[in-house]
C-alpha positions in Angstrom: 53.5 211.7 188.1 54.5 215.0 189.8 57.4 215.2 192.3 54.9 215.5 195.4 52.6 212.5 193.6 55.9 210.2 193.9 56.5 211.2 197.4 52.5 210.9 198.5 52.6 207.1 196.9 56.1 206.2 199.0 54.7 207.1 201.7 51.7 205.1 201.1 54.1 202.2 199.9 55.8 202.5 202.9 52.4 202.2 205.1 51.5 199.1 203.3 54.9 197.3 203.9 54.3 198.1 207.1 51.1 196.1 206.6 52.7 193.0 205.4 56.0 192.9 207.1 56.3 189.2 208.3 59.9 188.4 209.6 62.2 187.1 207.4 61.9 183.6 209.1 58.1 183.2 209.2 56.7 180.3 206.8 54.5 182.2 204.2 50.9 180.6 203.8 48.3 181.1 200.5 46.5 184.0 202.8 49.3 185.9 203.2 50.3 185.9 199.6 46.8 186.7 198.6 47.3 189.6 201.4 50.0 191.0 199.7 48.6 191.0 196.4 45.8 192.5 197.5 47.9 195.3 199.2 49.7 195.4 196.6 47.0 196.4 194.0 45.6 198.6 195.7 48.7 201.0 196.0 48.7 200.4 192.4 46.1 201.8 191.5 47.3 204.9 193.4 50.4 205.2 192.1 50.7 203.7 188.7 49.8 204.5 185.1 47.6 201.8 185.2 45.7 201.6 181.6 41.9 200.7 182.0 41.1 200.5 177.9 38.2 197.5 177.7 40.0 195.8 174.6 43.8 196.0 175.8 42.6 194.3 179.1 40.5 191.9 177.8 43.2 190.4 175.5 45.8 190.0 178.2 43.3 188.6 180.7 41.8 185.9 178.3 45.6 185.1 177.3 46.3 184.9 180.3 42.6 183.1 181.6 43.5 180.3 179.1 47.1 179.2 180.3 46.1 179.5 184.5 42.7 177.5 183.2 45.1 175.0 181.5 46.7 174.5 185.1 43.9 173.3 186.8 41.9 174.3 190.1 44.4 177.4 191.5 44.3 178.5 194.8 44.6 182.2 194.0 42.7 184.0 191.6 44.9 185.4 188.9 44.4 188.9 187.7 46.1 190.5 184.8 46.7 194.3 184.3 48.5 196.8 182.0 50.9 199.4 183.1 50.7 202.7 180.8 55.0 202.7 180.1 56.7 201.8 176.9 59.7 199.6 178.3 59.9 196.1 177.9 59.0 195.0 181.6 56.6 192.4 183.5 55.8 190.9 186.4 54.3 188.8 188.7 53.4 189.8 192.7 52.5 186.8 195.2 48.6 186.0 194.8 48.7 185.6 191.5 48.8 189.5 190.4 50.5 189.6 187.2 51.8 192.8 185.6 53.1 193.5 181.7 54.0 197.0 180.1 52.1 198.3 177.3 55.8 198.3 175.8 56.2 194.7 175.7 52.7 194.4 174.2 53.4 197.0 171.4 56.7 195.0 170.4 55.4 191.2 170.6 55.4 189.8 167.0 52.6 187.4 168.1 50.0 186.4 170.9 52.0 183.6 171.5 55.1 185.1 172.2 53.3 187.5 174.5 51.6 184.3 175.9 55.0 182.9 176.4 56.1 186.0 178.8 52.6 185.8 180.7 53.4 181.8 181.0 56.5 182.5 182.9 55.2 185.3 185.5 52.3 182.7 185.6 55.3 180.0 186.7 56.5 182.2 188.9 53.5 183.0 190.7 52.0 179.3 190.6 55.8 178.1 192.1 56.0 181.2 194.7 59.1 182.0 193.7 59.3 185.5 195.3 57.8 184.2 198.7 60.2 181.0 198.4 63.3 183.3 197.6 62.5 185.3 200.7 62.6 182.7 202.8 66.0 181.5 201.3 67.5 184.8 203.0 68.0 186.4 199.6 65.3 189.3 200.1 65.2 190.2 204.2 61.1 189.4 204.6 58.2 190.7 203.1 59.4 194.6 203.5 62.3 194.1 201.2 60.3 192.1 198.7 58.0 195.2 198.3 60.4 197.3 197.9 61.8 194.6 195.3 58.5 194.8 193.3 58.0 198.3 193.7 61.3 199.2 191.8 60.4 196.5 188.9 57.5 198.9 188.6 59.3 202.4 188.3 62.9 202.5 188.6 62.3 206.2 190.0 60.5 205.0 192.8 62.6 201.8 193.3 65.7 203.5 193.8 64.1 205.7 196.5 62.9 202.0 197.9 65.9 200.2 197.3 69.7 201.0 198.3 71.9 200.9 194.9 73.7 197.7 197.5 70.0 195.8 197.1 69.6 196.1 193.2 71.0 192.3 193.1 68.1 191.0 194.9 66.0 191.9 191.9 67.2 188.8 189.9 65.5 185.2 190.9 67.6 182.6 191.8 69.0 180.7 188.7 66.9 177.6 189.8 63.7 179.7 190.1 64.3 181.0 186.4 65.1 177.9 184.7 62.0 176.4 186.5 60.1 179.5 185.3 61.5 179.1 181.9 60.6 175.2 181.7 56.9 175.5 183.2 56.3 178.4 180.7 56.9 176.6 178.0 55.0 173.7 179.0 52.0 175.9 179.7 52.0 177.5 176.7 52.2 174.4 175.2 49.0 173.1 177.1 47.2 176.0 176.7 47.3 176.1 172.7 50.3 178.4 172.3 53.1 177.9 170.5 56.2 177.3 173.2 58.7 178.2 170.2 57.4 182.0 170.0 58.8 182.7 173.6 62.3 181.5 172.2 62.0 183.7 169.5 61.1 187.0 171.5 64.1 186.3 174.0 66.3 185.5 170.9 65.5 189.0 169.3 66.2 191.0 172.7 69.3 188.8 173.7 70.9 189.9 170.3 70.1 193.0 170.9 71.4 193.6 174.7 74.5 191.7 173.1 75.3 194.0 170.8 74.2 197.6 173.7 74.9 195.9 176.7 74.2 199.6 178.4 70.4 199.1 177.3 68.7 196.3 179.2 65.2 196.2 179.0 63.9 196.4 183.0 62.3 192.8 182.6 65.9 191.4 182.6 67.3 193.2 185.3 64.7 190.7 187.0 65.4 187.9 184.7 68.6 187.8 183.7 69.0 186.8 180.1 72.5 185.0 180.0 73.4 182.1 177.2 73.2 179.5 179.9 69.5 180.1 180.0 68.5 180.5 175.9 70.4 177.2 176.0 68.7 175.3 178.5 65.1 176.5 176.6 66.4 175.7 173.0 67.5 172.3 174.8 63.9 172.2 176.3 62.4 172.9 173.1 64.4 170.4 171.3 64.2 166.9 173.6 60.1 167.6 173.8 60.2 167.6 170.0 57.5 170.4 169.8 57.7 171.0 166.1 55.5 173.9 164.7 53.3 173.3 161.7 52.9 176.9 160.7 55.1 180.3 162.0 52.9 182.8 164.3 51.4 186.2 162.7 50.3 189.0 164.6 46.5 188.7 165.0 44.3 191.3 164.3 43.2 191.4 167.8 47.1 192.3 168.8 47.5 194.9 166.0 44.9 196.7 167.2 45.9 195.9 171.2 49.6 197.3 169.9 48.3 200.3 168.3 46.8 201.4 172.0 49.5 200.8 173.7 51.7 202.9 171.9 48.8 205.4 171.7 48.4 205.8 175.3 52.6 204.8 176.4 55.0 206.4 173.6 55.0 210.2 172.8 53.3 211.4 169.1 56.7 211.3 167.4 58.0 208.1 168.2 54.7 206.6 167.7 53.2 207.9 164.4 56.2 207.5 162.7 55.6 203.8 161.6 51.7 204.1 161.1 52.5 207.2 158.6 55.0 204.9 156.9 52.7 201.6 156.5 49.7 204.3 155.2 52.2 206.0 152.9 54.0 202.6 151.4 50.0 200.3 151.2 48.4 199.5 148.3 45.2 201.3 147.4 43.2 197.6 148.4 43.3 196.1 151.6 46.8 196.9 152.9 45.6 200.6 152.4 42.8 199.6 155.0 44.5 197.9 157.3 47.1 200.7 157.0 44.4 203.4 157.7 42.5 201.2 160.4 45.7 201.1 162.8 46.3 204.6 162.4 43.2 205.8 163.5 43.5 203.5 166.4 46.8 204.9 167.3 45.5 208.4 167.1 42.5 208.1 168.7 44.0 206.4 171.9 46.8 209.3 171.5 44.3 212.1 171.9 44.9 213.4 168.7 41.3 213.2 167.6 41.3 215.6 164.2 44.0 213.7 162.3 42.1 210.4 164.1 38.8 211.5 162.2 40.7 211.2 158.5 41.6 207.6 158.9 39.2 206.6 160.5 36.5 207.8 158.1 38.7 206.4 155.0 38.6 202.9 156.8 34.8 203.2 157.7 34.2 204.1 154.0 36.2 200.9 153.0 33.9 198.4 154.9 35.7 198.1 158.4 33.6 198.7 161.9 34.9 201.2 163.7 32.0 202.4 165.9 33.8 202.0 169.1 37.1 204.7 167.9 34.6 207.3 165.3 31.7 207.4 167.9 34.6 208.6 170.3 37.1 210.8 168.0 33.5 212.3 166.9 32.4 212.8 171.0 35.3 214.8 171.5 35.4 217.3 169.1 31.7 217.7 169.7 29.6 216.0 167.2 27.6 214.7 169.7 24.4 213.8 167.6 26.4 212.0 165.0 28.9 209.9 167.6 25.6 209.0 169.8 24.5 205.8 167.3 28.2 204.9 166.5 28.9 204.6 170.4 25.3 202.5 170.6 26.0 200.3 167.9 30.0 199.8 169.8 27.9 199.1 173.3 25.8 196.3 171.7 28.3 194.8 169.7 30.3 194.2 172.4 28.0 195.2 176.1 30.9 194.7 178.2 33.4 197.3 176.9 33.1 200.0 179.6 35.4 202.1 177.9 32.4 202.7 174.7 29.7 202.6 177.6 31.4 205.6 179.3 31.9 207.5 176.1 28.2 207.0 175.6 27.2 208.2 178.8 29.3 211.0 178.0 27.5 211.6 174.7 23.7 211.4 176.8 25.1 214.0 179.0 26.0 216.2 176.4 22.9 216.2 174.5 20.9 216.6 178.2 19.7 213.0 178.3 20.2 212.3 181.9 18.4 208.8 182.7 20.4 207.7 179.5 23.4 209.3 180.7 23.2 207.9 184.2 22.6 204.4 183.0 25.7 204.1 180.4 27.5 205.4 183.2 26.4 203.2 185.6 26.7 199.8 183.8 30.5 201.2 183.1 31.2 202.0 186.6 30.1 198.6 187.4 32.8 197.0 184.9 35.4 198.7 185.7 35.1 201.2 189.3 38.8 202.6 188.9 38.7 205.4 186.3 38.3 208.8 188.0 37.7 210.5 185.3 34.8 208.3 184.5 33.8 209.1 187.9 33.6 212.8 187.7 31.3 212.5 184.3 29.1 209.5 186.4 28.8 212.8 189.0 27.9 215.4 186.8 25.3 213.4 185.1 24.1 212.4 188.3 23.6 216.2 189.0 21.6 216.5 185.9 19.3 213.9 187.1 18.6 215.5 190.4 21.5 213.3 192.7 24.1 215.2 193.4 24.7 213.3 196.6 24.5 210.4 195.0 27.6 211.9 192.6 29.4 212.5 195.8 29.7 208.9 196.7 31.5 207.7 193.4 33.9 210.7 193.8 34.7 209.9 197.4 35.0 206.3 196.5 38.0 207.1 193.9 39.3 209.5 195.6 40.1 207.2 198.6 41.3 204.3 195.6 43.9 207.1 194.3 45.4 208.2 197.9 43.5 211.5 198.6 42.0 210.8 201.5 41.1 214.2 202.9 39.0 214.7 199.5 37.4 211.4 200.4 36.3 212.6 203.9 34.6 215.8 202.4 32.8 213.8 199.7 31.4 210.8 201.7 30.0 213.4 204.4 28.0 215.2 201.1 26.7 212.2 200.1 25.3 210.3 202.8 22.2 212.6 203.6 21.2 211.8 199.9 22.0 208.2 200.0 18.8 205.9 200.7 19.1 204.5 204.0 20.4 201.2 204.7 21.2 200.6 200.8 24.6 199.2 200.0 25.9 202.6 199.3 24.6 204.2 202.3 26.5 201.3 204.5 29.8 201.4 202.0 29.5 205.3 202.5 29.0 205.1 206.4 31.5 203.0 207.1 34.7 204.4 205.3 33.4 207.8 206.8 33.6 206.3 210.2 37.2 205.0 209.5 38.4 207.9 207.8 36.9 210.1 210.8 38.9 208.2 213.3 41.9 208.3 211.1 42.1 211.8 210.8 41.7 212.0 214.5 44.7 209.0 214.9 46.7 210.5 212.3 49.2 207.2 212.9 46.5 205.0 212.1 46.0 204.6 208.0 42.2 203.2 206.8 42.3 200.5 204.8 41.0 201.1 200.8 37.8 200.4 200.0 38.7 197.9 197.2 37.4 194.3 198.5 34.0 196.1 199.8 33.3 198.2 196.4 34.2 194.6 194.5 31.7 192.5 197.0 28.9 195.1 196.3 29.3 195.1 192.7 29.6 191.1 192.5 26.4 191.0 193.8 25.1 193.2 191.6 
């Protein structure tokens, strides 16, 4: 993020704790937490590295779907995303947000360990720790906890939030994290996890910090990882008896989900490093394969798409499905008639991965198919509205079909989502003549240029994003 980028999204952070400033005495209820998740998220998606890759996502949100499912009827509805940085780091935001670094899930030896560290944001959310804490006097209201959450995201930003004098308010109470800690690990435990592979993860980075105390992963800056608390979990562990039949293993599912995160969070040398090494040092049967698989992966969701197309070809040749990563190595170096039935095959194998339904959008554009095009695109879009670069190919096939103005919408629509609101203006006022009358879009579309109008006439006044209304009108849908 550029130097101006960081400013632009402060200021916008600074608009929405303005928002949601409550003072520090006022009793939080379940609306306002759902407020300030909501408020939250949405300057996320402006301002963070946010990853939107179909199977990343989907593993963290059904890990995470199966331990809030084990709690019962919740009154908030828990949503799970991935931030595009390589540091060890999660999070959960009032309303039942939860956040976890692509850098925790690249080092996890196990979905249950990663389960473990969703379980306890999961704890803090369900206990409202952070609203709870505010209210104790250690955060000064709702304006300080944003600021609290904002420098758990990016320590850049959160110094410019925070005074150096605040950084202690970043660590729960002790009471809060030992309850964390202890519902965690009975979540896990009733959601199908195993409770021990939390231990072990915080075991592995407490030896670690022990032995470079100057290197503390950001997550415990906010969870302090003293011996008090691995005792009080091993003592946890060991009066509920929860003996393991078997050790964890990485699944296949989380080799894969690690070999994107480090694709799209670490930089090439760091990265290939070990996938090189494993490829080198495998036998020429099924290590060799597995070897090859996850190195394709990698290098695929790294952009390198030529050394990609290698591995990828070696592990195709070797029996294993890859339509989803050849069809799109093949799309961008321009093979578009041979990726177009790889990225098919990847849409119906899985139809809800709008990450392959883009890429074969992208591949109907190319070879001029623009109904084709338009519908990958569309169904995509659908999934998953937050991807502007998804956007600007959903606009150009549009143009190839004959509806430009059409195109305009979806462009104005992320450019208000990402913070450019005077793009946003010019965009909705392009599309509207071409939108059908009194159709959800043409509504949607008059009514943020309405409020953007009368915003840039009040320049004091900020529009709120169009995130709840572009969710209702794809629900429906």
């Amino acid at each position: 993020m550029s130097a101006l980028a960081r400013c632009r999204w402060l200021v916008s952070v600074a608009v929405f704790v303005q928002l949601v400033v409550l003072p520090a005495a006022a009793p939080a209820t379940v609306g306002m937490e759902k407020q300030l998740g909501e408020e939250f998220v949405s300057q996320a998606r402006k301002g963070l590295p946010l990853i939107y890759d179909y199977e990343i996502n989907e593993m963290v949100s059904d890990i995470g779907g199966r331990i809030v499912r084990a709690l019962g009827m919740q009154p908030f509805d828990y949503e799970f995303f991935v931030v595009r940085d390589d540091s060890i780091n999660a999070f959960a935001v009032p309303g039942g947000k939860i956040f976890v670094h692509a850098g925790l899930i690249s080092r996890v030896k196990s979905e249950d360990a990663l389960a473990g560290v969703l379980a306890h944001e999961v704890a803090h959310a369900h206990a409202h720790h952070a609203v709870r804490q505010q209210q104790k006097g250690a955060a000064a209201g709702y304006a300080s906890l944003a600021g609290i959450f904002l420098a758990l995201i990016n320590p850049v930003l959160g110094q410019a939030a925070l005074m150096a004098s605040q950084a202690k308010t970043l660590e729960y109470q002790r009471d809060f994290e030992r309850e964390a800690d202890f519902l965690a690990l009975e979540y896990t435990r009733r959601s199908g996890f195993d409770p021990q592979s939390m231990l072990e993860l915080l075991r592995v980075i407490y030896d670690e910090q022990k032995i470079n105390p100057t290197s503390v992963p950001p997550y415990f800056l906010s969870h302090p990882l003293t011996a008090e608390r691995m005792a009080n979990i091993e003592g946890v562990l060991g009066r509920l008896e929860w003996e393991r039949e078997s050790v964890p293993v990485a699944s296949k599912r989380l080799l894969r989900a690690a070999a994107v995160a480090r694709g799209t969070s670490q930089r090439r040398a760091k990265a290939v490093g070990d996938y090189e090494a494993a490829v080198s040092s495998a036998d020429t049967g099924e290590e060799r394969l597995s070897a090859v698989e996850m190195a394709g992966v990698l290098m695929v969701h790294g952009e390198d798409y030529s050394t990609a197309l290698a591995y990828l070809r070696e592990a195709v040749a070797g029996g294993r499905n890859l339509d989803r990563e050849l069809g799109r190595a093949l799309l961008r170096l321009g093979e578009y008639d041979e990726a177009l039935p790889l990225l098919k095959r990847a849409v119906e194998k899985r139809p809800g991965d709008w990450n392959a339904l883009a890429d074969l959008g992208e591949a109907h554009y190319r070879l001029s198919d623009a109904e084709q095009a338009v519908a990958a695109f569309e169904k995509s879009w659908e999934l998953s509205p937050w991807r502007p670069r998804v956007a600007e190919s959903f606009a150009r096939a549009l143009d190839l079909a004959g509806k430009r103005e059409r195109g305009y919408y979806f462009l104005a629509v992320v450019a208000e989502t990402t913070g450019r609101l005077d793009r946003a203006l010019l965009y909705y006022r392009k599309a509207l003549p071409g939108l059908e009358e009194g159709g959800e879009e043409w509504k949607q579309a008059s009514s943020r240029l309405e409020q953007l109008e009368d915003a840039a006439e009040q320049p004091h006044r900020q529009p709120r994003t169009p995130v709840a209304r572009l969710r209702g009108l794809y629900d429906r849908g």
